[in-house]
C-alpha distance (Angstrom), angle and dihedral (degrees) to the residues before:
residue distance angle dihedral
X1 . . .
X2 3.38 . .
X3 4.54 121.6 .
X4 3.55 125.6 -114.0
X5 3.71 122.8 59.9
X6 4.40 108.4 -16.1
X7 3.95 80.6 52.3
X8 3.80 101.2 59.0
X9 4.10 117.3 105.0
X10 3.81 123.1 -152.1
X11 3.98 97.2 -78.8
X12 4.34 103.4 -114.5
X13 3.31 98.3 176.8
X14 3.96 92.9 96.9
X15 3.85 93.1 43.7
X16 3.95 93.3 45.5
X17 4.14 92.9 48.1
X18 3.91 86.0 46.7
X19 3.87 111.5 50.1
X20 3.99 86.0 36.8
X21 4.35 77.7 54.2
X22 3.83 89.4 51.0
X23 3.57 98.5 37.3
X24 4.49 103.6 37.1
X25 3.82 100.7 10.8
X26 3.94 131.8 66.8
X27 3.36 103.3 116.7
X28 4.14 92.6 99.2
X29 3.94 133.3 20.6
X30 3.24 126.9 -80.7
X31 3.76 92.2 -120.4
X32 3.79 96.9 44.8
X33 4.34 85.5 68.7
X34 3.63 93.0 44.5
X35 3.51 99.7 43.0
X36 4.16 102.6 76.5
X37 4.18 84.6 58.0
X38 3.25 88.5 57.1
X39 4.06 97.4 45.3
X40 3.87 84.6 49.0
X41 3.48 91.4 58.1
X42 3.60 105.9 42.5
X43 4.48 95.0 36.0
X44 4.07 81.1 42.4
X45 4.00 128.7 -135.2
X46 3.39 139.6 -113.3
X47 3.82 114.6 -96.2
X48 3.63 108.0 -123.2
X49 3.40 134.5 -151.3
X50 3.34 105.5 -108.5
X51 4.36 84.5 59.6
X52 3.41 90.4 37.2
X53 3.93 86.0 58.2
X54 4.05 94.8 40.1
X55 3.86 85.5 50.4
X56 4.35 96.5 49.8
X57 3.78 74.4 50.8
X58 3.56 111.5 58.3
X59 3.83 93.9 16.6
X60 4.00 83.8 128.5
X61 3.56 85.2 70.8
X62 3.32 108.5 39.8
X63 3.45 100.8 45.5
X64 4.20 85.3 58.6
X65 3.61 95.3 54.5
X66 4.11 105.6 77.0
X67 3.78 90.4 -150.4
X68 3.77 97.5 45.7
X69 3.53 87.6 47.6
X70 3.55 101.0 49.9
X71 4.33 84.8 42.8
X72 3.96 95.2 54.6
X73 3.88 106.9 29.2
X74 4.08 116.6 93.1
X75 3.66 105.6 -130.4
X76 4.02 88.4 -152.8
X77 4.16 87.0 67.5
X78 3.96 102.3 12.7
X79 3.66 80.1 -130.9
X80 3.75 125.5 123.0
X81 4.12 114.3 -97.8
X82 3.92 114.0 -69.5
X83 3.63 121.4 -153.2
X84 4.00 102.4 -79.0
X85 3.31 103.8 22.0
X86 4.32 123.2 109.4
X87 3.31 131.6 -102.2
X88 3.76 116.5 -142.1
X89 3.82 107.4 156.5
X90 3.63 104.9 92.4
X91 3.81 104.5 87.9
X92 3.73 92.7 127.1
X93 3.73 89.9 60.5
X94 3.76 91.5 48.2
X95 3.36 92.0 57.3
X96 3.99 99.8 48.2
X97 3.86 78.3 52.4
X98 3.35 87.4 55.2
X99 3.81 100.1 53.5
X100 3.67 89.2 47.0
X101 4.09 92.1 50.9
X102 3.68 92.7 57.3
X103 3.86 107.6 39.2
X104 4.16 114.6 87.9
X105 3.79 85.6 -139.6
X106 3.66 113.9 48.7
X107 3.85 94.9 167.7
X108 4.00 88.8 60.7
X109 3.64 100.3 57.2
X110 3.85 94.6 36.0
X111 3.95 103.5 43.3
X112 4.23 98.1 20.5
X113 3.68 109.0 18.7
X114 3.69 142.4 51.3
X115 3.67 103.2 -33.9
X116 3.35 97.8 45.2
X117 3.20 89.6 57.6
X118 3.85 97.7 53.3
X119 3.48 96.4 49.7
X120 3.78 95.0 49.5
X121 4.06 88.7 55.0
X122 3.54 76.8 53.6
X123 3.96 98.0 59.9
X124 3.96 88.4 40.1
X125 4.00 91.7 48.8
X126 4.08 82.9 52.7
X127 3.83 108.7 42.4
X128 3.94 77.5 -104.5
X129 4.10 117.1 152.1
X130 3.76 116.9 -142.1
X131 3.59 112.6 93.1
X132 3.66 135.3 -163.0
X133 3.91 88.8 -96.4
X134 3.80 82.4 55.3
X135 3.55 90.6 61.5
X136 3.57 96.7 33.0
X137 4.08 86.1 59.3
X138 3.68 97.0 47.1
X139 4.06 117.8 128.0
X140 3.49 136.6 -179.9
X141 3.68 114.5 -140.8
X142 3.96 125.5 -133.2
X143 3.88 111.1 -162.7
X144 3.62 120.8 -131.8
X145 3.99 114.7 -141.9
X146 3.66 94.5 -103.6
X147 3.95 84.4 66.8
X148 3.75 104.0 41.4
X149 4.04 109.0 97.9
X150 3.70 112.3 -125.3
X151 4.01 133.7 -179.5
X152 3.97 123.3 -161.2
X153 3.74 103.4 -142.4
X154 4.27 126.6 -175.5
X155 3.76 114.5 -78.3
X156 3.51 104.2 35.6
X157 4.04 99.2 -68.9
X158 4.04 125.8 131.1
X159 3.49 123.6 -166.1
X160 3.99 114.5 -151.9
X161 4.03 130.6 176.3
X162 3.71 128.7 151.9
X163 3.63 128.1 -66.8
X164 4.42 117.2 -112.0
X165 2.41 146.8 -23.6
X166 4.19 77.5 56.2
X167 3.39 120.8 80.7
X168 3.98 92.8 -130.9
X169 4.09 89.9 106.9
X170 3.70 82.7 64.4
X171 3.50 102.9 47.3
X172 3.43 89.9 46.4
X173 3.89 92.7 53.7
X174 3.67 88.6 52.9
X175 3.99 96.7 54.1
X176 3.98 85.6 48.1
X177 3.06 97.9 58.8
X178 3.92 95.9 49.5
X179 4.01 89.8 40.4
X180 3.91 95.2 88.9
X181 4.18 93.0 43.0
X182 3.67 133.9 92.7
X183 3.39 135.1 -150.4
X184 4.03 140.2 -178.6
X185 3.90 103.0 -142.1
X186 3.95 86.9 176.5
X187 3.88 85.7 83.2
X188 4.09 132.1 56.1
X189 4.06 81.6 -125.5
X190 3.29 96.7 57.1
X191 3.59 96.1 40.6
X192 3.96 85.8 58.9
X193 3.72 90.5 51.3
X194 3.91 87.2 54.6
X195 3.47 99.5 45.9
X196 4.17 98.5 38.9
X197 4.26 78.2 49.0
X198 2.92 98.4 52.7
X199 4.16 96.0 40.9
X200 4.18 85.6 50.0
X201 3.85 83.6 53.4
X202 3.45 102.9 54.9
X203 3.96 94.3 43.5
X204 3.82 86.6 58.3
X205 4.19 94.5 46.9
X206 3.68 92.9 44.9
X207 3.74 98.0 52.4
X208 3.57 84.5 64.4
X209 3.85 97.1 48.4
X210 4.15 85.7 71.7
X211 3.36 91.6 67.4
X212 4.23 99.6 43.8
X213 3.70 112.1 94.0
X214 4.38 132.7 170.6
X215 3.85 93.6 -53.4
X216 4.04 97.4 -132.0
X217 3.78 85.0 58.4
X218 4.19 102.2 35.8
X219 3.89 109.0 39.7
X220 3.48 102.6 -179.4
X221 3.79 78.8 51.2
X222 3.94 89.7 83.2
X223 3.63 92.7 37.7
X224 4.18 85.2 58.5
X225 4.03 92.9 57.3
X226 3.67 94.8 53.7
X227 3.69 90.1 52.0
X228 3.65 82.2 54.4
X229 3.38 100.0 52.8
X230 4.40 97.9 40.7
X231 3.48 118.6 105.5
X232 3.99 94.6 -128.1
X233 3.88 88.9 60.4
X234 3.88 92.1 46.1
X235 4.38 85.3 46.3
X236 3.94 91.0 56.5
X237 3.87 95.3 42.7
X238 3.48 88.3 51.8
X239 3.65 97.6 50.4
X240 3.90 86.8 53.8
X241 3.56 99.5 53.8
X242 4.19 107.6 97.6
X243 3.52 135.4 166.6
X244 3.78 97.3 -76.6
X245 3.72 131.7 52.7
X246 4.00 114.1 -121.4
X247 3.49 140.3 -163.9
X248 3.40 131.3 -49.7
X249 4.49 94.9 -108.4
X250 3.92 76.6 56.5
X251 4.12 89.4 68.8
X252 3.54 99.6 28.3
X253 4.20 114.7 128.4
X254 3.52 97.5 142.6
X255 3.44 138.4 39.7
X256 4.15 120.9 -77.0
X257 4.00 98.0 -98.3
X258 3.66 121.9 156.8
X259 3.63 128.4 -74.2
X260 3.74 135.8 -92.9
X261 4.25 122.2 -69.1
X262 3.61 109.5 -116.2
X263 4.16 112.7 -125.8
X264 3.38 138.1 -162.2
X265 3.46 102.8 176.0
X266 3.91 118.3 80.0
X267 3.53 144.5 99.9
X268 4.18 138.1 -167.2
X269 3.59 134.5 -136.3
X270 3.33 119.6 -175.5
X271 4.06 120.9 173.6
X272 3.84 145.2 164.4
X273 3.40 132.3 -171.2
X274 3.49 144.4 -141.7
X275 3.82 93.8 -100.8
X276 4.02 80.8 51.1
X277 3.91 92.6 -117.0
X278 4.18 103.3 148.0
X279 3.98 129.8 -148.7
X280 3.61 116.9 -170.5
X281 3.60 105.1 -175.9
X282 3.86 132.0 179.2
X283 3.98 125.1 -173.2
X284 3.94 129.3 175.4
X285 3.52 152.6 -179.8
X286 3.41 97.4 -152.5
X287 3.87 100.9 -127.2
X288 4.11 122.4 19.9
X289 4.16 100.0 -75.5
X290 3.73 82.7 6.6
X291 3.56 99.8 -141.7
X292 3.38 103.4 6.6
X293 3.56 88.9 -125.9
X294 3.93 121.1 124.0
X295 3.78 121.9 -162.9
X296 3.73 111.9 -130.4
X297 3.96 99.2 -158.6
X298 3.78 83.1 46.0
X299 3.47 117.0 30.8
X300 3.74 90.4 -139.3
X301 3.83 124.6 128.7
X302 3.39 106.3 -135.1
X303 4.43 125.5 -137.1
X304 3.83 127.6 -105.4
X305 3.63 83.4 -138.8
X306 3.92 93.7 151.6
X307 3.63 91.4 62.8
X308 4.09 90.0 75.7
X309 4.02 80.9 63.5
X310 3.97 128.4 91.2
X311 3.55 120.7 -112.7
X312 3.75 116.7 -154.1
X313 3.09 126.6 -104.8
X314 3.83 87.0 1.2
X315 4.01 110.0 121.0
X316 3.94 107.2 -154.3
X317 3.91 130.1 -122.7
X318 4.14 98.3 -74.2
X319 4.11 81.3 47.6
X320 4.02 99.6 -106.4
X321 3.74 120.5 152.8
X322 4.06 104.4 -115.0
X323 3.34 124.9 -113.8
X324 3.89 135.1 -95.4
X325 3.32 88.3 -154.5
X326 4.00 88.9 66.5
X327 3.75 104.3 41.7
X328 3.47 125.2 134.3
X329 3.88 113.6 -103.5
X330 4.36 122.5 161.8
X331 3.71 102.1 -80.1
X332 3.77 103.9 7.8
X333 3.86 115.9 131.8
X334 3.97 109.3 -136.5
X335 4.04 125.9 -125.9
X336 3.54 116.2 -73.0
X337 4.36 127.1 178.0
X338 3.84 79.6 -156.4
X339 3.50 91.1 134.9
X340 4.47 114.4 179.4
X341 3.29 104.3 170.5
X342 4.42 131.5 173.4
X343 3.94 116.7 -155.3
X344 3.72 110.3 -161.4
X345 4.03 134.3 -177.3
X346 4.11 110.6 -127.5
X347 3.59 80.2 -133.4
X348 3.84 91.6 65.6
X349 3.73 91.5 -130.4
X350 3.42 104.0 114.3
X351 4.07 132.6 26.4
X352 3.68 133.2 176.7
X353 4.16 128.4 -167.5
X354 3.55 107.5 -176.6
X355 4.47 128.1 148.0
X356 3.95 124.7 149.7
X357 3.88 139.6 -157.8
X358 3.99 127.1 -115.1
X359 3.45 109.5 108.2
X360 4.27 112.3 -115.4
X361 3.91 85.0 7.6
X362 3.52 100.4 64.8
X363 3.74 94.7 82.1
X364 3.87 87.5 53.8
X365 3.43 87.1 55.4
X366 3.21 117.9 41.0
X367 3.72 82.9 50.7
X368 4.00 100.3 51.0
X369 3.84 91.6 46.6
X370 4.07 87.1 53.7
X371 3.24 95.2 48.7
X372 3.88 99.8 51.4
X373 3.91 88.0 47.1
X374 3.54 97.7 47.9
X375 4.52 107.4 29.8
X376 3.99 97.7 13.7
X377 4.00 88.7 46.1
X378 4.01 95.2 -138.9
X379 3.49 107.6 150.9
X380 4.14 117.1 -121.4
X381 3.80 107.4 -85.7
X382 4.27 85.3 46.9
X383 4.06 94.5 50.7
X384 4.06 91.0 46.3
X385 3.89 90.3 43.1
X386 3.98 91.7 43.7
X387 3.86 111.4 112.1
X388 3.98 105.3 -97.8
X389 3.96 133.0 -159.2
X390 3.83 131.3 179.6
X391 3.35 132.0 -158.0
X392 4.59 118.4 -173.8
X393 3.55 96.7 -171.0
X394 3.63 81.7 -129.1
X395 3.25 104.6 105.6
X396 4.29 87.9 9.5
X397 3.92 103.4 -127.4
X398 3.70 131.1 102.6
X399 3.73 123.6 -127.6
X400 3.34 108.9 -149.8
X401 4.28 132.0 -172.7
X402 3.53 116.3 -93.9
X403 3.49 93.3 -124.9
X404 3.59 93.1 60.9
X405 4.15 102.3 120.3
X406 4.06 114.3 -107.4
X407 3.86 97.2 -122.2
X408 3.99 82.3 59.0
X409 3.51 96.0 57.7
X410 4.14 97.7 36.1
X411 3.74 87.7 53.8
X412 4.11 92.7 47.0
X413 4.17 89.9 43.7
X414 3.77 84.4 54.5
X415 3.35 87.3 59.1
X416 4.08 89.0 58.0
X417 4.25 92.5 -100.6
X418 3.99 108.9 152.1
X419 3.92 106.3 -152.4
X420 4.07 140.5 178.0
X421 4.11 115.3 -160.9
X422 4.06 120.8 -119.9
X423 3.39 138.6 -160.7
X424 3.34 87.3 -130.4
X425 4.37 137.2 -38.1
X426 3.72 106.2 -141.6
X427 3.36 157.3 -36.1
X428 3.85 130.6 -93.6
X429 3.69 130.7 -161.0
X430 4.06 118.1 -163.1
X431 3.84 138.1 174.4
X432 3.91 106.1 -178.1
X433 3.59 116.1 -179.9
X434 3.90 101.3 -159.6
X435 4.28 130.0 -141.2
X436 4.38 80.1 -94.8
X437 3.46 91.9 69.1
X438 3.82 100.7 -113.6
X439 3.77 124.1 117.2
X440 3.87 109.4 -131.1
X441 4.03 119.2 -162.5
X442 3.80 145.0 -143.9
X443 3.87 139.6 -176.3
X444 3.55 106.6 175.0
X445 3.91 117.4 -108.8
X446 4.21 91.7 -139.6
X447 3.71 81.6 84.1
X448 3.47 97.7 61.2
X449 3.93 126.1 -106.2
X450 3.26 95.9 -74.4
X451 3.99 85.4 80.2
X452 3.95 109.6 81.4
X453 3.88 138.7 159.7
X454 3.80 112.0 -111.6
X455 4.00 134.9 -153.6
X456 3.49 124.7 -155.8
């Protein structure tokens, strides 16, 4: 399926923040959380370099859409944004924040009222196809505990994240599997061990993911994750895991479905606070600009959200049939590997929030960076700054960092690993607060500095 306007899904965002408002929140106004978007927008923000970067990427498409043009192009140079310099063209968006801030009902303006109703004559004016109905019909889902995946790891801890169409079932699997190993990173050895471990892992856990699917539309699909997450499954991957890698039948638990949509689009919050309640939160566009379609009565740029579906008949990029699993049906939420996920002690004295962005390679990791904090004892700035890699199974090689050292990677290709080199896979968010009591932060430097924890 192609981007622009046919690949847009009903935005949630709005109706997720809000019924998690009415159901968790209280404590301030409405308004007062919606209000420093809205100053952003209308005082303007510093480009950064990460958009800076997305926009030198895609400036082919930008600079063909009027709208997105006019939105990202400095009117001092007639250049699009550099690194640095402010952006001050999104009034229209300030002022749909605006309405939202002050209305006691969000949801009816948004989803039944007057905006839904100008961004539906929108899609009609553009061959689009969500519909005012579409809106109209649009529900946020709260989880009951039967549905929320959890893991039982040593030492007290539990791991728990929501059920598919996320990816947390799979991250989860992953860290499972690893939770009963050792390793001695001190030595180039034991670094191998690690890092072939961890590789083995994640072939195993993502074999399953082809076969997970929205839960209220796949019912084994629920069924799958807690197999993922039991300590007899983790016992027999373990037990296969040698000192070589093998072939793909070796891994296979699932059925050989295509492999995971790259995005560019998606950001983490974690956050604790001083009560030590946790939100691990993680939104997305899908692709950078997602569908490269801006709303005019809005100023909102809408996802490409029906991209993470299967198409019939339609094999993907690396040639794999897609999955039934993942086709599109009314209502269905498509795959994800978003993967937020809180660990907590049942002693209540220690609690960790942590998710990431990147697409396929946020399940590896979210689930590396756990791992180091919680079995390899790093503390949270060393896990997120450890050198990552990530391997799907689909298609089987590992892409590693390029700063990963030589020796590491001779002694993991003797082992039979296939690997490309990276700038860098992904970017992790983590608050962490430890058995002392204090909460220690991350934001992950592959985003650039302008990405930093903050205390309030």
């Amino acid at each position: 399926m192609s981007t622009f306007w046919i690949s847009v899904a009903v935005p949630g965002e709005l109706h997720g923040f809000w019924t998690e408002y009415k159901n968790f929140g209280g404590n301030l106004e409405w308004k007062t959380l919606v209000e420093p978007a809205i100053q952003l927008l209308e005082e303007g923000s510093p480009t950064s370099h990460v958009l800076a970067r997305q926009l030198q990427i895609h400036k082919q498409q930008i600079l063909s859409n009027k709208l997105l043009a006019f939105t990202f192009t400095n009117p001092k140079t007639g250049h699009l944004f550099a690194a640095g310099e402010q952006i001050n063209t999104r009034n229209k968006l300030a002022d749909t924040l605006r309405i939202l801030a002050n209305s006691s009902n969000p949801l009816e303006i948004f989803y039944k009222g007057e905006i839904a109703r100008s961004i539906s004559n929108e899609f009609e004016k553009n061959n689009g196809r969500l519909t005012f109905e579409d809106f109209n019909n649009y529900k946020s889902i709260i989880r009951s505990d039967k549905d929320i995946i959890y893991t039982k790891l040593p030492n007290g801890r539990t791991i728990c994240g929501p059920p598919p169409p996320s990816g947390s079932a799979v991250t989860q699997g992953i860290i499972n599997i690893l939770s009963e190993m050792e390793f001695n990173l001190t030595t180039i050895s034991g670094s191998v061990d690690y890092f072939h471990s961890f590789i083995e892992a994640s072939k195993f856990a993502y074999s399953i993911r082809d076969s997970l699917g929205d839960i209220d539309f796949i019912p084994n699909s629920l069924n799958l994750s807690h197999l993922l997450t039991s300590q007899e499954w983790a016992e027999n991957v373990r037990n296969k895991i040698t000192l070589r890698t093998h072939s793909d039948s070796y891994y296979q638990e699932g059925d050989a479905h295509q492999a995971l949509p790259e995005d560019h689009g998606t950001s983490h919050i974690s956050v604790i606070d001083r009560w030590g309640n946790a939100v691990s939160i993680t939104t997305t566009l899908n692709i950078a600009f997602g569908s490269f379609v801006l709303s005019e009565s809005t100023g909102i740029i809408f996802n490409d959200q029906m991209d993470d579906f299967s198409t019939k008949g339609m094999p993907n990029y690396w040639g794999y049939p897609p999955s039934p699993q993942n086709y599109i049906e009314p209502g269905k939420r498509p795959m994800s590997s978003m993967s937020p996920i809180i660990v907590f002690k049942e002693n209540g004295m220690e609690t960790l929030a942590i998710g990431a962005s990147g697409g396929s390679t946020i399940i590896s990791g979210v689930a590396s960076t756990t791992f180091n904090i919680l079995k390899v004892g790093m503390n949270i700035k060393e896990a997120i700054d450890f050198p990552r890699l990530h391997n799907q199974f689909r298609p089987n090689f590992t892409v590693f960092e390029e700063r990963i050292p030589e020796k590491l990677k001779e002694g993991l290709q003797e082992r039979g690993h296939y690997f490309n080199d990276l700038d860098w896979l992904n970017v992790v968010v983590g608050v962490h607060q430890a058995e002392d009591g204090i909460i220690y932060a991350n934001s992950d430097w592959r985003k650039g500095w302008e990405s930093q924890p903050a205390g309030y």
